[in-house]
C-alpha positions in Angstrom: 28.1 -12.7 57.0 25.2 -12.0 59.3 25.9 -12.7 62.9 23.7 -15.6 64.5 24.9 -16.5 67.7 27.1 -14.5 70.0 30.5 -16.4 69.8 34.2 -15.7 70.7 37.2 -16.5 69.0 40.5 -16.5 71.6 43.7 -16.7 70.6 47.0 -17.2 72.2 50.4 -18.9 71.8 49.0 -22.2 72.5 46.3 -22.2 69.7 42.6 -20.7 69.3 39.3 -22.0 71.4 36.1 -21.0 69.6 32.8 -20.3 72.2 29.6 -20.4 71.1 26.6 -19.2 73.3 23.3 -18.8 72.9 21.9 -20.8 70.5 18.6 -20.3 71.8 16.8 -19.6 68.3 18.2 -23.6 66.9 17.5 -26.3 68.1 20.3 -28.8 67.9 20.1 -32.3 67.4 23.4 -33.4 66.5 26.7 -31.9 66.3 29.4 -32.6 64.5 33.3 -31.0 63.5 34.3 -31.6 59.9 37.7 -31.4 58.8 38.4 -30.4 54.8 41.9 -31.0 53.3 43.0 -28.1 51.0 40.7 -28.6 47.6 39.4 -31.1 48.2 35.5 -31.0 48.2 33.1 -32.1 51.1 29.2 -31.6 51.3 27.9 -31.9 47.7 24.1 -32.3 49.0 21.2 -31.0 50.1 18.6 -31.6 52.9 14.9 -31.9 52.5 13.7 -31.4 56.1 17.2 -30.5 58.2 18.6 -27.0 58.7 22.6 -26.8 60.0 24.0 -23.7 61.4 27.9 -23.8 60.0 31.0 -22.3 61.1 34.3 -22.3 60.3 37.3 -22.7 63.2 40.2 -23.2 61.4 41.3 -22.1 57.7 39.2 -20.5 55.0 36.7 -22.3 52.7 35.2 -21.2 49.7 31.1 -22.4 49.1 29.1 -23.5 46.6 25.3 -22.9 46.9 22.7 -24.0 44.9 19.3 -24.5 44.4 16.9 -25.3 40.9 17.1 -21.8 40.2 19.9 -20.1 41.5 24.0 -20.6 42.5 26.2 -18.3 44.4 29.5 -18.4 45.3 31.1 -17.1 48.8 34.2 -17.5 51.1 34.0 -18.0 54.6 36.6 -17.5 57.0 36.7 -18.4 60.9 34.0 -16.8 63.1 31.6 -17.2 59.7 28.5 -18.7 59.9 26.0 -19.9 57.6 22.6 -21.4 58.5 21.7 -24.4 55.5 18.2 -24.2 54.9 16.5 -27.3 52.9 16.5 -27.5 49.4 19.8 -25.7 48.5 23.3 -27.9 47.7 25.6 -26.9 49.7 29.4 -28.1 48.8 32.7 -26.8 50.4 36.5 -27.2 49.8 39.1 -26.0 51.9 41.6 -23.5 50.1 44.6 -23.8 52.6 45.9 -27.2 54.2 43.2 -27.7 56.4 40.0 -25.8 57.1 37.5 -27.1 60.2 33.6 -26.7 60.3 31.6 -27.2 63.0 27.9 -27.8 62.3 24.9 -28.0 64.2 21.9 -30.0 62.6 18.6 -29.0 63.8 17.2 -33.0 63.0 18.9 -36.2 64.0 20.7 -38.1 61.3 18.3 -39.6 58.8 20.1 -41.2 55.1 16.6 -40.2 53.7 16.9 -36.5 54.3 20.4 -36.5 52.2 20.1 -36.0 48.3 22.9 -35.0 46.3 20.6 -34.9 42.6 17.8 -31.8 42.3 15.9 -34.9 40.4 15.8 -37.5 43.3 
């Protein structure tokens, strides 16, 4: 995975605290954690104007990408991070007990900007 932000991942007998700095190149709007139960899938749309900047914390999860004319197929671990550009599906499960994501959405929330059908 191409690095996009310089980040830190410290770990210690009291658990792990994830810093992310300099996000000067995306503009965030909202931010939001998401937590994804062992395969069970989340996401399973796509945006037409917002990008998100997506990392996982916690866990592993394994990514479904797709667009009108192509899929791929990755795994992400923690420290990953994958910027969502419009037009591509983008669906998630968790493949251990529970996997965490933050995101970082680049537009406010807007029901019109979610599609989950390449016809709509």
């Amino acid at each position: 995975m191409k690095k996009l932000c310089d980040f830190k991942v410290i770990e210690d007998e009291r658990g792990i605290l994830t810093a992310f700095d300099k996000f000067d190149f995306f503009n965030t709007k909202r931010f939001y954690v998401i937590d994804c139960y062992e395969n069970m899938w989340r996401g399973k749309h796509y945006h037409k104007i917002a990008n998100q900047l997506i990392s996982v914390i916690k866990g592993c999860i394994e990514v479904e990408l797709y667009s009108k004319t192509s899929f791929k197929k990755f795994i992400m671990y923690p420290g990953d991070m994958f910027l969502q550009t419009p037009g591509y599906l983008f669906k998630f499960k968790s493949l251990e007990q529970l996997s965490r994501l933050i995101v970082l959405s680049d537009k406010e929330h807007d029901q019109s900007d979610y599609y989950t059908d390449f016809g709509e």
